[in-house]
C-alpha positions in Angstrom: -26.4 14.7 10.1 -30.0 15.7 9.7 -33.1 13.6 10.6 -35.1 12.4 7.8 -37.7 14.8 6.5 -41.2 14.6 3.7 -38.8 16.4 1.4 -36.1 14.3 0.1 -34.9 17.3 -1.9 -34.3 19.1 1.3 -32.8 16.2 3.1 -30.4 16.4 -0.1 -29.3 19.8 0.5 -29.0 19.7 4.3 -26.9 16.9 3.5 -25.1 18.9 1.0 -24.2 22.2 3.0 -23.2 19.4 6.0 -20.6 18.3 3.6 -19.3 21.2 2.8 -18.7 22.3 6.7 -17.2 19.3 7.5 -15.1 20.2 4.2 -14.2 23.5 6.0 -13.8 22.0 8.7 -10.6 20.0 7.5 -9.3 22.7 5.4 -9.0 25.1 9.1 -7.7 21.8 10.6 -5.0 21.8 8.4 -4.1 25.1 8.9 -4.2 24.6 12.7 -1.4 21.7 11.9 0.8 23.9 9.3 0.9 26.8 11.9 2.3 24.7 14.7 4.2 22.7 12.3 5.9 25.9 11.2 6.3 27.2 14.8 8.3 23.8 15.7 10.7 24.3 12.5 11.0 27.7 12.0 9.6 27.7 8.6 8.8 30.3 6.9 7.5 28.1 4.0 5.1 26.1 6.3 4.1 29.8 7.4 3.6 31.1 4.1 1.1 28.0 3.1 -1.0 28.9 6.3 -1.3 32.1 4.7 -2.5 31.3 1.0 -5.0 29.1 2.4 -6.9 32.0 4.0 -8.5 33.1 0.9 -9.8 29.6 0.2 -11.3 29.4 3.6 -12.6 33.2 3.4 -14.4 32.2 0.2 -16.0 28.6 1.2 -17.2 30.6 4.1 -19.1 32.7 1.5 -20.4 30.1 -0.5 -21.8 28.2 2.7 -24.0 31.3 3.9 -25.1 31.8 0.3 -26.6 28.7 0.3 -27.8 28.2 3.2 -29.5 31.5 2.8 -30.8 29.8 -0.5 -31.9 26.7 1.7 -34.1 29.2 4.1 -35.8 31.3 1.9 -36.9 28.3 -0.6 -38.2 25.6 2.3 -38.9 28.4 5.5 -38.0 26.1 7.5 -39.1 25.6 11.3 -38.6 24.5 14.7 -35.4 22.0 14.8 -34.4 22.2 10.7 -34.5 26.2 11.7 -32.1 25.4 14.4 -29.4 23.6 12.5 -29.3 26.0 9.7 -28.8 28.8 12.6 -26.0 26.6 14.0 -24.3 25.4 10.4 -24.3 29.0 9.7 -22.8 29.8 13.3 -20.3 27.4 13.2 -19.1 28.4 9.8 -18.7 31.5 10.8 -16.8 29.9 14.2 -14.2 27.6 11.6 -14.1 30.8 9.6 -12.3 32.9 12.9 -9.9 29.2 13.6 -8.5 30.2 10.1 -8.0 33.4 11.2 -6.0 32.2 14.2 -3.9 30.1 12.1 -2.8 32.7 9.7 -2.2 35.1 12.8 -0.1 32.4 14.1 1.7 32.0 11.1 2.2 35.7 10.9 3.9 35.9 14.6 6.2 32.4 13.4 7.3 34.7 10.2 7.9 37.9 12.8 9.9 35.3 15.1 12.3 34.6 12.6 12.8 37.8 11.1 14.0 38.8 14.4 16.6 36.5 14.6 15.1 35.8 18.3 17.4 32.8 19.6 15.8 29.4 19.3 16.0 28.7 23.3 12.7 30.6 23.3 10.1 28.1 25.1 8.3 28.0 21.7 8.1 24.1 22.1 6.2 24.4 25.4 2.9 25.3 23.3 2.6 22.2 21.5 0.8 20.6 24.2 -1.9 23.8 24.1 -1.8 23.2 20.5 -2.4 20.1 20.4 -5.5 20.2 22.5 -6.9 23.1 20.6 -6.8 21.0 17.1 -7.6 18.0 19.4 -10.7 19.9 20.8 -11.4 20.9 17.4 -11.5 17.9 15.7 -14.0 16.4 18.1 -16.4 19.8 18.1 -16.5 18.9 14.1 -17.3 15.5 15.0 -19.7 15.7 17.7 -21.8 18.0 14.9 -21.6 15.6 12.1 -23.6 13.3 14.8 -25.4 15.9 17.0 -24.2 14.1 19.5 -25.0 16.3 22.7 -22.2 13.9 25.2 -19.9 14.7 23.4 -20.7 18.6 22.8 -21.0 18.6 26.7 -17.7 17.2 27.4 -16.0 19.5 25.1 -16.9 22.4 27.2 -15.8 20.9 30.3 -12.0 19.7 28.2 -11.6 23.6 27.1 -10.4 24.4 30.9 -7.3 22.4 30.2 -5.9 24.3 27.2 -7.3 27.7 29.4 -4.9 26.3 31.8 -2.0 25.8 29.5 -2.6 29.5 28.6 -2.1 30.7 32.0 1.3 28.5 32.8 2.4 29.4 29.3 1.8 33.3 30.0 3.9 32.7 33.3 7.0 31.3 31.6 7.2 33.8 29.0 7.2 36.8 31.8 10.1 35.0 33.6 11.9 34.9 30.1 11.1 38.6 29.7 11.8 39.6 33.2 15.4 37.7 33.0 16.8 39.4 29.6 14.6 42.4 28.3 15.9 41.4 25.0 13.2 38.7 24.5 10.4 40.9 25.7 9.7 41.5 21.6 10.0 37.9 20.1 8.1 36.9 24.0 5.2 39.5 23.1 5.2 37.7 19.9 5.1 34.0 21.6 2.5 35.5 24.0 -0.5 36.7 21.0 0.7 33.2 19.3 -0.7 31.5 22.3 -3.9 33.9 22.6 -4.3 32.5 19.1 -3.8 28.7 20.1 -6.6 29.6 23.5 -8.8 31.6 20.9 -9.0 28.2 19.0 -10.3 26.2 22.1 -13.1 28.8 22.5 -14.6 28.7 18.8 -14.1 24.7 19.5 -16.4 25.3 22.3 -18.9 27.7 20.2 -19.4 24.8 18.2 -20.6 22.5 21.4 -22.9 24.9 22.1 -24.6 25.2 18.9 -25.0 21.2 18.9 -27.4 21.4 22.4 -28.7 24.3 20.9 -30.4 22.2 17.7 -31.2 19.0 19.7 -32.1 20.3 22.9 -33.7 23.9 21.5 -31.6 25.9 24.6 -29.3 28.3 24.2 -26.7 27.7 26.7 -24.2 30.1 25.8 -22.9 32.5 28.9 -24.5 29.6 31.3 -22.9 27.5 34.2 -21.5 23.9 33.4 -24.5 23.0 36.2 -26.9 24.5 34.1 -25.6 22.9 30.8 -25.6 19.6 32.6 -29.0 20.2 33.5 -30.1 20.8 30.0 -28.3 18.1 28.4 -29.6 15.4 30.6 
């Protein structure tokens, strides 16, 4: 990921804490997959695994700030190095809140069955949201490993589709609820699953940001898609 620097040493550790996001990285991912997995099926097994993996992620969450904190108070480092240690740190903490998601998702699958809510339920319908969110995801991760600011730019833009999933999803489930008020509870449940599955999209899009944030050295966060056009280019 990192350009080549005097220091081979640090070159080894930037390498090293890389590694170990994109490690994270895959762990989340296969939560993402487990959640929705157990959502299709109505496993509570598959639910249960999302769950256990938390602590795993919680803790290589940990160790990733301890050493890049490590990494910046042995080599003070400046200018662009600064700038992707800021944004490996960031984007931990962004892969840190997916897993968070996922186990929230899992939780909502595990409330779904317990209620013995009737499969008919348009739980289905958010595979195609979900499948952009870990889609999204994927390339965020992948567009970092190269610093690749295209590809950061077009997953901003490709967020607006699973925001517009959301919103048709949202629509369904209140004509569900508004036609028999006994699936308002497992609905309500279906409706913070998919708040979960739009909340993934968003720390996809985090992580965009923090890519033209270390090669182009602007913070485009809370700025138009004009004005993150205009930086990139």
């Amino acid at each position: 990921m990192p350009d080549k620097h005097l220091s081979t040493q640090f070159d080894a550790e930037l390498s090293a804490v890389s590694s170990r996001v994109m490690e994270l990285g895959g762990l989340v991912e296969s939560q993402i997959r487990q959640a929705i997995y157990a959502l299709s099926k109505f496993s509570v097994e598959v639910a249960n695994q999302v769950t256990a993996a938390e602590a795993r992620v919680n803790a290589m969450e940990m160790d990733i700030d301890r050493e890049l904190s490590s990494i910046i108070a042995r080599r003070q480092p400046t200018a662009r190095d600064l700038r992707l240690l800021i944004a490996i740190s960031k984007t931990t903490a962004n892969l840190e809140r997916v897993g968070d998601e996922a186990e929230k998702i899992a939780r909502m699958v595990r409330s779904i069955i317990g209620s013995g809510a009737p499969r008919s339920l348009p739980s289905l319908e958010l595979r195609v949201a979900s499948d952009l969110a870990s889609g999204l995801l994927h390339k965020a991760l992948d567009a970092f490993a190269r610093l690749d600011v295209q590809a950061a730019l077009s997953i901003l833009k490709e967020d607006d589709l699973i925001d517009q999933e959301f919103d048709g999803f949202v629509r369904k489930l209140i004509t569900y609820m508004m036609e028999d008020p006994r699936m308002i509870s497992p609905s309500l449940d279906l409706l913070f699953l998919a708040k979960s599955i739009e909340r993934i999209g968003d720390h996809s899009k985090n992580i965009a940001e923090f890519i033209i944030y270390v090669v182009k050295g602007a913070d485009v966060r809370h700025t138009s898609m004009e004005q993150i056009e205009s930086v990139v280019k």
